[in-house]
C-alpha positions as CSV (number, residue, x, y, z in Angstrom):
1,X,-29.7,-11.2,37.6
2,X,-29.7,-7.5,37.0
3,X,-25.7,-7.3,38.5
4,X,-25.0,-10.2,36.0
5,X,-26.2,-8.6,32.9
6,X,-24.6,-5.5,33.9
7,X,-21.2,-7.3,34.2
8,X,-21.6,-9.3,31.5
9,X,-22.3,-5.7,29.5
10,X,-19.3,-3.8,31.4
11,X,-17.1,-6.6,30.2
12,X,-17.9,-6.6,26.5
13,X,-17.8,-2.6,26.5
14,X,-14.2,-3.2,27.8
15,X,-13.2,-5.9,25.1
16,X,-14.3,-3.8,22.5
17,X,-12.8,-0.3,23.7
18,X,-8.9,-3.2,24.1
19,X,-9.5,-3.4,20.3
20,X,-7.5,-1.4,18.0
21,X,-9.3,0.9,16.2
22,X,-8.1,1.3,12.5
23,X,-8.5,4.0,10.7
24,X,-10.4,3.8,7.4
25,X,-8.8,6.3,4.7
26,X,-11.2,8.1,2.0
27,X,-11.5,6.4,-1.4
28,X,-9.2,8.3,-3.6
29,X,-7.4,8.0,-7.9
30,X,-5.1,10.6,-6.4
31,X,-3.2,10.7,-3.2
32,X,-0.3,12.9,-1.9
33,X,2.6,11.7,-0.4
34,X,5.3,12.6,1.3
35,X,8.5,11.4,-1.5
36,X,11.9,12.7,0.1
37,X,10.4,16.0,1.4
38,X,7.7,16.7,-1.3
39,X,4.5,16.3,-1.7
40,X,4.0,14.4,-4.9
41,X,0.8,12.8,-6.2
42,X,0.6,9.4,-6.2
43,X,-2.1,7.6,-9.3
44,X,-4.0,4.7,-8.8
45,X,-3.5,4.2,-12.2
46,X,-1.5,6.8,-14.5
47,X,-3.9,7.6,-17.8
48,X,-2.5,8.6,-21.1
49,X,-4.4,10.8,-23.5
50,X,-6.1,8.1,-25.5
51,X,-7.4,5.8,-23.0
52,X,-4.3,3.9,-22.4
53,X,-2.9,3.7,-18.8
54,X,-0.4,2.3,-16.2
55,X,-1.7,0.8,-13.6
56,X,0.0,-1.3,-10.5
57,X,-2.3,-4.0,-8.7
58,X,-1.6,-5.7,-6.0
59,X,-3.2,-9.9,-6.4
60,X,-4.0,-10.9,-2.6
61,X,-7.6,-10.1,-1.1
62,X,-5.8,-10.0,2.1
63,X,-2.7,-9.8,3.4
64,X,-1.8,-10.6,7.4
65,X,0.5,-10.2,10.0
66,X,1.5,-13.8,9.9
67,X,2.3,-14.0,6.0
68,X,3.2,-10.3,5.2
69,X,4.2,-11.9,1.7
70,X,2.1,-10.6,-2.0
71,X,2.5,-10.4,-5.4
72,X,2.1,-7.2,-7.8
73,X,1.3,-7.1,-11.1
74,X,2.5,-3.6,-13.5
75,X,-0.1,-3.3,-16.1
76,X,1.3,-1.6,-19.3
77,X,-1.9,-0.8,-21.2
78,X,-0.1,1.5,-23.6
79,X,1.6,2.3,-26.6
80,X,4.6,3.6,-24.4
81,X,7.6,1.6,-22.6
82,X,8.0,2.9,-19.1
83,X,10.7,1.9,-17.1
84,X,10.6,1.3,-13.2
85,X,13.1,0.1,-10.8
86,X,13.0,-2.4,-7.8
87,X,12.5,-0.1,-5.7
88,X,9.3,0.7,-3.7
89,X,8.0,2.2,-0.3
90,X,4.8,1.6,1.8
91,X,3.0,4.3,3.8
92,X,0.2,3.8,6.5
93,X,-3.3,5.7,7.0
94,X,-2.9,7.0,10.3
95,X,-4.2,10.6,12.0
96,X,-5.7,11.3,8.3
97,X,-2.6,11.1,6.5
98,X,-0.7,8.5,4.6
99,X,2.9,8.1,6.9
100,X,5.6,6.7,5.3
101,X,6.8,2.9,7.0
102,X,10.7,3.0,7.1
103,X,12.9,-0.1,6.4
104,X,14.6,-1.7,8.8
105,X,18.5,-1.5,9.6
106,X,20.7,-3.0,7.1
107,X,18.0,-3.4,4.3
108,X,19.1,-1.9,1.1
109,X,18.3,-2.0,-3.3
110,X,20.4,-2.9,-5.7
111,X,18.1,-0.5,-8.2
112,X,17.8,-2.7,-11.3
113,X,16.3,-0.6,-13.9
114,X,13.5,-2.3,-16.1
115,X,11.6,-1.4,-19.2
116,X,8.3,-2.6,-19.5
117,X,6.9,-3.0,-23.5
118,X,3.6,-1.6,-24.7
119,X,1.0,-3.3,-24.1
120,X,2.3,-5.9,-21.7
121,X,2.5,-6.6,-17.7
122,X,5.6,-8.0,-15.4
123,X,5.0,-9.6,-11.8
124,X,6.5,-8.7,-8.7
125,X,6.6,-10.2,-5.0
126,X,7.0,-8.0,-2.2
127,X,7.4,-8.8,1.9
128,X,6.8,-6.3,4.5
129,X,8.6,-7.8,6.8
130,X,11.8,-5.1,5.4
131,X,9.7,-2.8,7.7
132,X,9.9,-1.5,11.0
133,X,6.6,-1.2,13.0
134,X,4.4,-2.9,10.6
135,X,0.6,-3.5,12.3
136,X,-3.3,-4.3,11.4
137,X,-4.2,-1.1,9.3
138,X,-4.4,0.4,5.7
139,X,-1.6,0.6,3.7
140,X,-0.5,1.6,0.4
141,X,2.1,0.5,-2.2
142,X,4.2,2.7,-4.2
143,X,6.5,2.4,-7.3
144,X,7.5,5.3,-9.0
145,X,7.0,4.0,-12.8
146,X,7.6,6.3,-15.9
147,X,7.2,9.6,-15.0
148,X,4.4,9.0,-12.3
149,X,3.8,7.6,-8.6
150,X,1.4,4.8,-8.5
151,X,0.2,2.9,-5.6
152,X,-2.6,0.2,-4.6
153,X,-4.4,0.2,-1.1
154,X,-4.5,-2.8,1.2
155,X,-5.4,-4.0,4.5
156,X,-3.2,-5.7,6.8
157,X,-5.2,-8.3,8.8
């Protein structure tokens, strides 16, 4: 009985130590990144003097290996246009630090500029499958819009 228990306990010890362990990053409005070289901050949402803001939110609770598919939403809540491009990049929390994901061969923009009105929000889709080396863990989305990097966190499932 005893040599069974202890089995049965070495054995889930050893499942549990298999699992990858991700790596939970600290709650944060600003983050720095690494843009081309620089460290830059990166907003969680991008406040004016008056209250108003940009903000970018990403619309899936969760987000998975298997559909690596999600919509984003730029929320405009200001008496300014700001215009943004198609272009965006995804980092990972690992070691304490966001790391920037790279695309894979042959993936490339066609830049479209876009102006987004006061007071108004446009909708985006994104896929992660663009990236190399994409696993379970916390991630962030980035768009530079206006004048300022803003990102949402995720979880990849």
């Amino acid at each position: 009985m005893k040599k069974t228990l202890f089995f049965l306990l070495a054995m889930i010890a050893v499942a549990f130590s298999s699992c990858e362990k991700v790596q939970i990053p600290p709650k944060a409005d600003v983050i720095q990144i690494d843009y081309c070289g620089q460290q830059v901050d990166c907003y969680k949402a991008y406040a004016f003097d008056n209250k108003e803001y940009v903000a970018l939110d990403i619309t899936q609770s969760s987000i998975t290996l298997q559909n690596p598919e999600f919509d984003y939403v730029i929320n405009n809540q200001s008496s300014n246009s700001v215009g943004y491009g198609t272009y965006f990049n995804f980092y990972r929390y690992e070691n304490n630090q966001w790391n920037k994901i790279d695309f894979k061969d042959n993936i490339g923009f066609t830049d479209i500029g876009r102006s987004l009105l006061l007071f108004t929000k446009d909708n985006g889709k994104c896929d992660m499958s663009f990236f190399i080396d994409v696993k379970k863990g916390y991630y962030i989305f980035v768009k530079e819009i206006g004048n300022a990097f803003l990102y949402d966190e995720f979880e990849v499932k």
